[in-house]
VMD Tcl script that builds the backbone (N, CA, C; Angstrom):
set m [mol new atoms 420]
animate dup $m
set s [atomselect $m all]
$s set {name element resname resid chain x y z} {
  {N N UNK 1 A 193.526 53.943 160.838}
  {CA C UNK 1 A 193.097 55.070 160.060}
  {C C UNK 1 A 191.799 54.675 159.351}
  {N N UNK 2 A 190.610 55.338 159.432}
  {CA C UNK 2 A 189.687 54.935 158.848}
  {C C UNK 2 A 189.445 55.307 157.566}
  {N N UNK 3 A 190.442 56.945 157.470}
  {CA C UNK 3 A 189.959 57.634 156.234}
  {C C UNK 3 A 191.124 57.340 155.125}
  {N N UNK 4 A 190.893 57.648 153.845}
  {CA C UNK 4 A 192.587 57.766 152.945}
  {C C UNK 4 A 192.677 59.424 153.069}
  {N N UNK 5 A 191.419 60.147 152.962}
  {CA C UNK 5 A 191.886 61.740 152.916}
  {C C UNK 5 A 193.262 62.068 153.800}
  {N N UNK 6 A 193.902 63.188 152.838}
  {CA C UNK 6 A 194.799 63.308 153.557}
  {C C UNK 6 A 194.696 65.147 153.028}
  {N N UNK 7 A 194.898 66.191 154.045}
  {CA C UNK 7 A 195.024 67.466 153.946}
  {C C UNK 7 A 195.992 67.743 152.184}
  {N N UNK 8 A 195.246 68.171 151.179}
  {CA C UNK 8 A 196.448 68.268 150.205}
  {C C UNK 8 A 197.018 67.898 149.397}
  {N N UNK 9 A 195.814 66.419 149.732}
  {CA C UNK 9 A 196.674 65.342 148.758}
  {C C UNK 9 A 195.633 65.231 147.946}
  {N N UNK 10 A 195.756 65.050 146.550}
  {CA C UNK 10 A 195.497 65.401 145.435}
  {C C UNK 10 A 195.934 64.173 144.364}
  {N N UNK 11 A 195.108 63.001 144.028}
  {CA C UNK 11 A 195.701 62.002 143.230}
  {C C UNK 11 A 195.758 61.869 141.846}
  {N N UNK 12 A 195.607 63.094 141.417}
  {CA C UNK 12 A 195.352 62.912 139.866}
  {C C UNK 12 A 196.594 63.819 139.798}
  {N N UNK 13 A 197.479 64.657 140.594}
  {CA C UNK 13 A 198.328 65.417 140.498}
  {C C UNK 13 A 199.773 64.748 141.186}
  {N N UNK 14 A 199.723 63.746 142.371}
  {CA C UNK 14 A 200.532 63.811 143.330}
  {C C UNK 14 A 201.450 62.627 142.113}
  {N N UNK 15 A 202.255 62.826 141.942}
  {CA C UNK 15 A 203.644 61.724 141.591}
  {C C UNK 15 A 203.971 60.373 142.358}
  {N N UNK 16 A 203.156 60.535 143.523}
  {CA C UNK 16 A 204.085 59.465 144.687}
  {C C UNK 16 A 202.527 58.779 144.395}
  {N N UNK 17 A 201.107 58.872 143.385}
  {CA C UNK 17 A 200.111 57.773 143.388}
  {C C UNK 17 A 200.262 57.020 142.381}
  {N N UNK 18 A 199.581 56.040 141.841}
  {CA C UNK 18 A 199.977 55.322 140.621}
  {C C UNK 18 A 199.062 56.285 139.616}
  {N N UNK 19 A 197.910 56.973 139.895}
  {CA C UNK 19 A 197.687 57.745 138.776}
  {C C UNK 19 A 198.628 58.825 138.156}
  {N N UNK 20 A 199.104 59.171 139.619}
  {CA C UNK 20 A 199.904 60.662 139.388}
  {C C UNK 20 A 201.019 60.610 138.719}
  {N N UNK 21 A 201.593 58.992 138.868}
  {CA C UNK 21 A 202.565 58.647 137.777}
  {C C UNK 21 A 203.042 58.467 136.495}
  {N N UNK 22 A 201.389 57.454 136.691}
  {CA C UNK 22 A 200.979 57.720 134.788}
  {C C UNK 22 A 200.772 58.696 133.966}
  {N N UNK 23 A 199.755 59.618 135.268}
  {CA C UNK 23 A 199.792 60.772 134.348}
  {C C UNK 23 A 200.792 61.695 133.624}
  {N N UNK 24 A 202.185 61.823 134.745}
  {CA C UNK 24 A 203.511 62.215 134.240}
  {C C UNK 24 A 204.183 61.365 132.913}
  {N N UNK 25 A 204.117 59.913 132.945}
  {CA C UNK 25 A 204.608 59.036 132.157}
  {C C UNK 25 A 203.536 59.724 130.393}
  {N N UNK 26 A 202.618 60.326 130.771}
  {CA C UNK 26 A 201.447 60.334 129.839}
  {C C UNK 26 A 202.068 61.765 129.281}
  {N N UNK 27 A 202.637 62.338 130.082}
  {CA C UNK 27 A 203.021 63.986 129.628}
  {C C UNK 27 A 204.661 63.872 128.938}
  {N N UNK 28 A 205.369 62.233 129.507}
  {CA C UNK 28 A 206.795 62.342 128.741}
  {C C UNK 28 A 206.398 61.774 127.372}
  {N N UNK 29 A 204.958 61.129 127.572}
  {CA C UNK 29 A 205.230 60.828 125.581}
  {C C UNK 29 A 204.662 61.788 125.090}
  {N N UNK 30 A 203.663 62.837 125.547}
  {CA C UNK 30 A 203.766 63.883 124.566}
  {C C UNK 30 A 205.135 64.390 124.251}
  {N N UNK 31 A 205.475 65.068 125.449}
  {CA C UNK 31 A 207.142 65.515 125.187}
  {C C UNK 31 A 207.949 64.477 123.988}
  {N N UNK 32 A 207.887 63.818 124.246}
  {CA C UNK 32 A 208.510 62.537 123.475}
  {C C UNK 32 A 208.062 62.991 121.700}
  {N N UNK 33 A 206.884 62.466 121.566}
  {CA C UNK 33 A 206.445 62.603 120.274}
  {C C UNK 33 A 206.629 64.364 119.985}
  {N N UNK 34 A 206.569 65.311 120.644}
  {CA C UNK 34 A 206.791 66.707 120.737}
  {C C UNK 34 A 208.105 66.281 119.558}
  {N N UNK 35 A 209.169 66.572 120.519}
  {CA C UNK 35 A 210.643 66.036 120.044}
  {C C UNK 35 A 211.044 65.404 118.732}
  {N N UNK 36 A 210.333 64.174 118.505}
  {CA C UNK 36 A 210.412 63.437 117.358}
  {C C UNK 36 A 209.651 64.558 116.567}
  {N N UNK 37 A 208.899 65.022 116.357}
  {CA C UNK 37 A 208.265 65.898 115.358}
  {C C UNK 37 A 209.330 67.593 114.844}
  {N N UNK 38 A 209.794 67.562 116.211}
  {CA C UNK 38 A 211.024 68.915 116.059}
  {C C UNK 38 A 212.133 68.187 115.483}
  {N N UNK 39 A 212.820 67.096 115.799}
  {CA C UNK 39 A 213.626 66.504 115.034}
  {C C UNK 39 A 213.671 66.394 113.635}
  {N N UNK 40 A 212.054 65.681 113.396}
  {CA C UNK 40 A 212.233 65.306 111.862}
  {C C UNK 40 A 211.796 66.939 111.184}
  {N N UNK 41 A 211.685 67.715 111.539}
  {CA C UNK 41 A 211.818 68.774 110.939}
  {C C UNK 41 A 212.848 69.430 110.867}
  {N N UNK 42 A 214.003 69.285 111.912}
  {CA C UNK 42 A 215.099 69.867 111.695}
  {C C UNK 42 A 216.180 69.098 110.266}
  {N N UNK 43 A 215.295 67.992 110.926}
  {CA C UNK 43 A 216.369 67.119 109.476}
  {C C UNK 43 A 216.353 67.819 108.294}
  {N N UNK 44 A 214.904 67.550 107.920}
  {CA C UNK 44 A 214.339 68.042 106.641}
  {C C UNK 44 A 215.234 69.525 106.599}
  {N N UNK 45 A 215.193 70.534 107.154}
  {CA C UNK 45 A 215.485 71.731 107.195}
  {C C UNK 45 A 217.395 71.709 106.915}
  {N N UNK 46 A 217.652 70.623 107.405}
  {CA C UNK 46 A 219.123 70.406 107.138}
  {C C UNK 46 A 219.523 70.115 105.642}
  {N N UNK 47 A 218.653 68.901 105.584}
  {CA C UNK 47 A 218.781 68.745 103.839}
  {C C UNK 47 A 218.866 69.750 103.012}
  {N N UNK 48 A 217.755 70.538 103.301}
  {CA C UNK 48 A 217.164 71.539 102.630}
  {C C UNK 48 A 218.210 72.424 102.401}
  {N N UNK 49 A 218.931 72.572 103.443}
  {CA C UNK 49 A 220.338 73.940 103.665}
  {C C UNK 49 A 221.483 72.951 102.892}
  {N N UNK 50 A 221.510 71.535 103.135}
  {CA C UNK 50 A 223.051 71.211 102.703}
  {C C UNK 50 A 222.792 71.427 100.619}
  {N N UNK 51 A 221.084 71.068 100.190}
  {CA C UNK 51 A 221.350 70.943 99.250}
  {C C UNK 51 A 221.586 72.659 98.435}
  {N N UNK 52 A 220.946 73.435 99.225}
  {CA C UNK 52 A 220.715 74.860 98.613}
  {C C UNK 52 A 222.809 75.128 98.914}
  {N N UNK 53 A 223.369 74.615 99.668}
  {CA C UNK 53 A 224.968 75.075 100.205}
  {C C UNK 53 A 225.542 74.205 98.721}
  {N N UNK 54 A 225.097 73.173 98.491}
  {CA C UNK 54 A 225.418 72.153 97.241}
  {C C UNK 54 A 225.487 73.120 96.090}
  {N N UNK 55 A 224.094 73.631 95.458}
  {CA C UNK 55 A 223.674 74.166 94.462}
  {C C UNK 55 A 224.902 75.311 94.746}
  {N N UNK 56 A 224.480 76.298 95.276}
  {CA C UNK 56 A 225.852 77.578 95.469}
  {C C UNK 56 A 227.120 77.301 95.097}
  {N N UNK 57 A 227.430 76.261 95.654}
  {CA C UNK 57 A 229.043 75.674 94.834}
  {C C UNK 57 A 229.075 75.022 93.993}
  {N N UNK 58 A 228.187 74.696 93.129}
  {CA C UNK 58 A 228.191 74.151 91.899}
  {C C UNK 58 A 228.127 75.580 90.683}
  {N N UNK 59 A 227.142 76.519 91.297}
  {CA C UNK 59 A 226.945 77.690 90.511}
  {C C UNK 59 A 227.935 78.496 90.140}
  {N N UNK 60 A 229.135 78.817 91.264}
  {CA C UNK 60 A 230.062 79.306 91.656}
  {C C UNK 60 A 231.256 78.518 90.693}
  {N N UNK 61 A 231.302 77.606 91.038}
  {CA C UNK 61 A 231.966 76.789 90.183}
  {C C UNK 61 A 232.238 76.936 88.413}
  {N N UNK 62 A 230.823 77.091 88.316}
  {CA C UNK 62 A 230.245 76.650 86.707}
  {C C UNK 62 A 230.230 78.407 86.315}
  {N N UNK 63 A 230.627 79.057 87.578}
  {CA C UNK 63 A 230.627 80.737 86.817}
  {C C UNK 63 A 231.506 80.936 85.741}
  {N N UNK 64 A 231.481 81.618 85.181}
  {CA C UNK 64 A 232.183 82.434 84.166}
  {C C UNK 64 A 233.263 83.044 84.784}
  {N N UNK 65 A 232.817 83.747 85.720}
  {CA C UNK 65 A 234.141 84.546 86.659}
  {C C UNK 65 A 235.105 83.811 87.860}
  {N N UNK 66 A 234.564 82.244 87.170}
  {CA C UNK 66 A 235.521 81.050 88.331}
  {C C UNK 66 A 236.872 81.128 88.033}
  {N N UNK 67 A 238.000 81.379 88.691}
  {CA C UNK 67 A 239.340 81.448 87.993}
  {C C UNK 67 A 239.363 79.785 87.837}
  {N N UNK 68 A 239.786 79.633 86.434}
  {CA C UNK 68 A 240.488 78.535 85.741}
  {C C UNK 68 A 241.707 78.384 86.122}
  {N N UNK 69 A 242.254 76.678 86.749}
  {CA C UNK 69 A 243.411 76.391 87.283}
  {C C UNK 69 A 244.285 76.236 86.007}
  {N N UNK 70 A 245.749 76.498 86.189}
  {CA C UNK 70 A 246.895 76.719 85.654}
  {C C UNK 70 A 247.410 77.743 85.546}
  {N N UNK 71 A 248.606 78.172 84.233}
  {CA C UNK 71 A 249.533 79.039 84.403}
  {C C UNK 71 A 248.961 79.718 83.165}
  {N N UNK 72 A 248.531 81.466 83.268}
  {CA C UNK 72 A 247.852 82.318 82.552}
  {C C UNK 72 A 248.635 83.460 82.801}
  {N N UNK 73 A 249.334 83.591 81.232}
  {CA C UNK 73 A 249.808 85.320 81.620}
  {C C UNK 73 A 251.059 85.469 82.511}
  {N N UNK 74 A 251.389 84.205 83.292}
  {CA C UNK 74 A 252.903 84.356 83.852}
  {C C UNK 74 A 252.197 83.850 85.417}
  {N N UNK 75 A 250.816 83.867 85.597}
  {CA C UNK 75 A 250.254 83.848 87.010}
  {C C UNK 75 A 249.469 82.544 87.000}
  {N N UNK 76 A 249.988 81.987 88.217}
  {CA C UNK 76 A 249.231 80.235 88.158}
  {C C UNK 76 A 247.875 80.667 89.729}
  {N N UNK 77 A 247.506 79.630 88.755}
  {CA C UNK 77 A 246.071 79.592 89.598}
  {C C UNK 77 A 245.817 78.811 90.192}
  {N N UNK 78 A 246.064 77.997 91.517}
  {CA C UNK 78 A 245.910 76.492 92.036}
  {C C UNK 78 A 244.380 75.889 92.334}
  {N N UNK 79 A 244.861 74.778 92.123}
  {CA C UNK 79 A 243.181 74.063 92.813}
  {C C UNK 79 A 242.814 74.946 93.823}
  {N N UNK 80 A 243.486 75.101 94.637}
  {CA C UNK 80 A 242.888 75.696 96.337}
  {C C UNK 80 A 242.796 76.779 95.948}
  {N N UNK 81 A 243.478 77.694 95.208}
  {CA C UNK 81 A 242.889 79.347 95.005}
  {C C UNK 81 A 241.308 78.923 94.567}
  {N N UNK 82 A 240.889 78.110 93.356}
  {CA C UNK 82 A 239.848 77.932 92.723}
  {C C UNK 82 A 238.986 77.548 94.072}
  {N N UNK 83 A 239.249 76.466 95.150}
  {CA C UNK 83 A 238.785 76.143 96.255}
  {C C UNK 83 A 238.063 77.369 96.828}
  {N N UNK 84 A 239.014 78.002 97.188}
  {CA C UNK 84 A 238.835 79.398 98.364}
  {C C UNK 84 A 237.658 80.537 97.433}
  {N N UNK 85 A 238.236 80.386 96.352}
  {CA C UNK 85 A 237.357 81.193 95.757}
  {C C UNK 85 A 235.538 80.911 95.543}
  {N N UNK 86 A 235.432 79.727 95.359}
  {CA C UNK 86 A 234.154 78.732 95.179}
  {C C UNK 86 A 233.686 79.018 96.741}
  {N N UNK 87 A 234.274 78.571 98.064}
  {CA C UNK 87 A 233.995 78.752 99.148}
  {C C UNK 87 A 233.428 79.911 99.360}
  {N N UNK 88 A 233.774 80.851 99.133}
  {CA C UNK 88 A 233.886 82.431 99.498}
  {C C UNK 88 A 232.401 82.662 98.622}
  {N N UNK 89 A 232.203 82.416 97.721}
  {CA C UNK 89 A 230.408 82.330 96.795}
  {C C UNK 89 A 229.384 81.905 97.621}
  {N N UNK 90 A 230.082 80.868 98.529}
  {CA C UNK 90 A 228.669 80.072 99.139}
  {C C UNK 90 A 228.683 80.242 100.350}
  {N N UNK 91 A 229.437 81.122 101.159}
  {CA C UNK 91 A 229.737 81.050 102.591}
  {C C UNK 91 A 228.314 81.432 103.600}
  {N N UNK 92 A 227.654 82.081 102.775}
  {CA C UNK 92 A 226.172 82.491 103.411}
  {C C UNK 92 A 225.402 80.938 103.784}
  {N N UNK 93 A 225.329 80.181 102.281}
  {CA C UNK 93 A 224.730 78.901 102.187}
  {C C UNK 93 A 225.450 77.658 103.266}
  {N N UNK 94 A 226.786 78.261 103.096}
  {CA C UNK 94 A 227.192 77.246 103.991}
  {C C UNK 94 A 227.221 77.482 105.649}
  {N N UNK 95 A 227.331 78.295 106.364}
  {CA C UNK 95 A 226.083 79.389 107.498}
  {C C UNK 95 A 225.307 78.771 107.760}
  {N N UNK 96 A 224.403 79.084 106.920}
  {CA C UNK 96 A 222.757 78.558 107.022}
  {C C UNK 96 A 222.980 76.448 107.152}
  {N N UNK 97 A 224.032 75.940 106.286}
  {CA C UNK 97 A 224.084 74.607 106.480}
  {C C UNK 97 A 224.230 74.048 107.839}
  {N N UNK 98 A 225.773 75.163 108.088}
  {CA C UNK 98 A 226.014 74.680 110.040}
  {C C UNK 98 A 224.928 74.606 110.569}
  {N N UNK 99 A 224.220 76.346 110.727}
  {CA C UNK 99 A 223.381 76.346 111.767}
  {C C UNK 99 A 222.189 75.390 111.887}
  {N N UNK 100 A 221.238 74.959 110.588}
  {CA C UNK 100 A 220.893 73.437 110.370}
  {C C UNK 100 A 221.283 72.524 111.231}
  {N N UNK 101 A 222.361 72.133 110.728}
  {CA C UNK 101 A 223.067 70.890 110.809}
  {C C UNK 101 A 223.524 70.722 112.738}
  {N N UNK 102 A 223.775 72.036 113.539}
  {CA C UNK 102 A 223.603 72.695 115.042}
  {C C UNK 102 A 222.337 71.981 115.407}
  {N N UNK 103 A 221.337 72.480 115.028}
  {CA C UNK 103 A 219.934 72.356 115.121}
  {C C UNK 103 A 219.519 71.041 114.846}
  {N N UNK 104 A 219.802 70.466 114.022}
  {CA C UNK 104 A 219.224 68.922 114.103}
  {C C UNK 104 A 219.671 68.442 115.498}
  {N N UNK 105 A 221.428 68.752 115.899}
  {CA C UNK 105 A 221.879 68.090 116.751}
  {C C UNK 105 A 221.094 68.215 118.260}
  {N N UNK 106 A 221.106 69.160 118.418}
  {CA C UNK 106 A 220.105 69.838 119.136}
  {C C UNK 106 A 219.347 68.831 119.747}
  {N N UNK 107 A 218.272 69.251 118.768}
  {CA C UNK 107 A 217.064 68.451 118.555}
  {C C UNK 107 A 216.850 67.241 119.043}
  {N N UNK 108 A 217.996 66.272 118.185}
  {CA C UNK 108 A 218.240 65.038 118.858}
  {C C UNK 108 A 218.719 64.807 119.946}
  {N N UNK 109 A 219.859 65.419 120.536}
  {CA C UNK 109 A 220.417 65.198 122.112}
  {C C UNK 109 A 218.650 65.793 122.685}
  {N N UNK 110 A 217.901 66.146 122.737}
  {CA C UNK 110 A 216.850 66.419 123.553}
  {C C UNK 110 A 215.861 65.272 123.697}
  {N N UNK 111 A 215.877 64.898 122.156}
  {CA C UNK 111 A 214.739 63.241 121.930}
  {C C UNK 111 A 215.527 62.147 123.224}
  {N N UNK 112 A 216.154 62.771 123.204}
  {CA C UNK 112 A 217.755 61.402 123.748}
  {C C UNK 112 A 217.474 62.102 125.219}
  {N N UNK 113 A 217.472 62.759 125.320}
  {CA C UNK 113 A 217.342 63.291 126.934}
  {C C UNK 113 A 215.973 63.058 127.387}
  {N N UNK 114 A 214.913 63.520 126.607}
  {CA C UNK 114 A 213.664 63.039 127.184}
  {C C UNK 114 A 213.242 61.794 127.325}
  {N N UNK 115 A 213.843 60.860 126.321}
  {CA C UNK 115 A 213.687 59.193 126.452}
  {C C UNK 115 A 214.344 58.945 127.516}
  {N N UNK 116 A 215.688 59.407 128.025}
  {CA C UNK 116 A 216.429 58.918 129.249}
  {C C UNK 116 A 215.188 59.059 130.299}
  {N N UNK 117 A 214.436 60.523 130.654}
  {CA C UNK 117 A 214.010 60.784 131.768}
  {C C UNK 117 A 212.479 60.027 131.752}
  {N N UNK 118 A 212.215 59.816 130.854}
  {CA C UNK 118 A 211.215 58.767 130.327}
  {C C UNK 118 A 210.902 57.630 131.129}
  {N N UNK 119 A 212.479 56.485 130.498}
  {CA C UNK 119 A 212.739 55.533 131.344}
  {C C UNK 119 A 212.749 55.647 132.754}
  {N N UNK 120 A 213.517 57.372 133.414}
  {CA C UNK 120 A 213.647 57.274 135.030}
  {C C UNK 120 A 212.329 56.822 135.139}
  {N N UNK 121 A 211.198 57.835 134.305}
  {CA C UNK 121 A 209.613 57.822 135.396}
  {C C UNK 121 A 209.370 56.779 135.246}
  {N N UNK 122 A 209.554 55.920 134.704}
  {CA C UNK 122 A 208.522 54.387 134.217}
  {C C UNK 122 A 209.235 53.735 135.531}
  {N N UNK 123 A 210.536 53.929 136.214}
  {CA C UNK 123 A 210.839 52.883 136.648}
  {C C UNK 123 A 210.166 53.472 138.515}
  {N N UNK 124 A 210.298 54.960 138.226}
  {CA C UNK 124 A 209.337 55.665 139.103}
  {C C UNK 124 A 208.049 54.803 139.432}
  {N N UNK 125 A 207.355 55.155 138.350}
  {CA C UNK 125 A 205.945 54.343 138.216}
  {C C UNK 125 A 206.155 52.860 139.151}
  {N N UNK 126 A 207.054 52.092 138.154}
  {CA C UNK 126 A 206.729 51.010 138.815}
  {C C UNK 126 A 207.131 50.474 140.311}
  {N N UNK 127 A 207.321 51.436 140.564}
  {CA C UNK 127 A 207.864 51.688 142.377}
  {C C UNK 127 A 206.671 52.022 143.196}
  {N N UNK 128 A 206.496 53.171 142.164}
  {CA C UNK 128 A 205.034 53.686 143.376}
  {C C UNK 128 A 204.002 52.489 143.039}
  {N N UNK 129 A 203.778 52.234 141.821}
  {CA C UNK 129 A 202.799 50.860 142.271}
  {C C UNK 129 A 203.083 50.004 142.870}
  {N N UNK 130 A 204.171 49.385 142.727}
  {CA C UNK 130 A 204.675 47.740 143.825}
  {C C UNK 130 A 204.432 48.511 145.065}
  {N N UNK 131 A 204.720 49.619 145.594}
  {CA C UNK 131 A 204.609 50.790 146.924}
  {C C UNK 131 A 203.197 50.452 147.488}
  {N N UNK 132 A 202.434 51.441 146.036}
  {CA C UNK 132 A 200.525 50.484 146.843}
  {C C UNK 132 A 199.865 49.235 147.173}
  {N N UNK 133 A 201.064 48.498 145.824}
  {CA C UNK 133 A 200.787 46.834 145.961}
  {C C UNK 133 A 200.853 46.664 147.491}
  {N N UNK 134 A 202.046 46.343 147.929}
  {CA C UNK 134 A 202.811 46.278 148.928}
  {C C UNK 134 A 201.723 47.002 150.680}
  {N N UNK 135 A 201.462 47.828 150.235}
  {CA C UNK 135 A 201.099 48.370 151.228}
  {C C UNK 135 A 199.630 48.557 151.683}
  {N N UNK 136 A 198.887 47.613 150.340}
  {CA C UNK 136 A 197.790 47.291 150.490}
  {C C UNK 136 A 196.804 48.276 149.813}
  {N N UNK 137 A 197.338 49.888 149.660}
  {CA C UNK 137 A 196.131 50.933 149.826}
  {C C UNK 137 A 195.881 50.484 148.511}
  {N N UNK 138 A 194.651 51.274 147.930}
  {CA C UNK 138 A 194.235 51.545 146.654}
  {C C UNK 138 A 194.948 51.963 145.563}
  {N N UNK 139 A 194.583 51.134 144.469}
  {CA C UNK 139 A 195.495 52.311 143.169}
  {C C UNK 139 A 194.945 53.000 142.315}
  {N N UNK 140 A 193.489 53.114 142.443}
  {CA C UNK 140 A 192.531 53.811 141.827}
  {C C UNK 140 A 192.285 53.383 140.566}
}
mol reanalyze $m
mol bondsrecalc $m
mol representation Tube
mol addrep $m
């Protein structure tokens, strides 16, 4: 063969060259750092919900209209009524905490998934290069 042209083939695009590899390996650490940046924002956004879900049941708590535990008037009031009742104040805040707290998880199983597929390409990469090594052609 005298020529490398090949109908189609395209080395700044093709996966199976050592550029075309890197260049993919070059697009999982954006993805990568992408991820880490959606992560640490979901965190933050979690905090943010567990402490605003915090504040609500402390408010709720510290109300005036909190039923006080014991026996009033012939009618007892238990911890857990006081519980359910405090709950029932913040249930919006605590909503907003799950769906947070969903969302970080999220987030992270994806950092965790793109690092897995990460590693596949690198080991990609180093195939298709030992491939050109091996086979003599160019690696540009």
């Amino acid at each position: 063969m005298t020529s490398t042209y090949e109908p189609g083939f395209d080395p700044i695009y093709d996966p199976d060259t050592p550029p075309g590899a890197e260049r993919k390996l070059e697009r999982f650490q954006a993805a990568l750092e992408q991820a880490r940046r959606e992560l640490e924002q979901a965190r933050d956004t979690e905090v943010d919900a567990k402490a605003a879900r915090d504040d609500a049941r402390r408010r709720a708590q510290f109300s005036p209209d909190c039923p006080k535990v014991g026996v009033f008037g012939g009618v007892r009031t238990t911890v857990a009524y006081q519980k359910a009742w405090i709950e029932e104040r913040a249930q919006d805040e605590e909503r907003a905490y799950q769906l947070a707290k969903a969302a970080r998880q999220a987030a992270a199983e994806r950092l965790h998934t793109l690092g897995k597929q990460g590693n596949y390409q690198q080991s990609i990469t180093s195939s298709v290069r030992e491939s050109y090594r091996s086979a003599g052609r160019p690696q540009w």
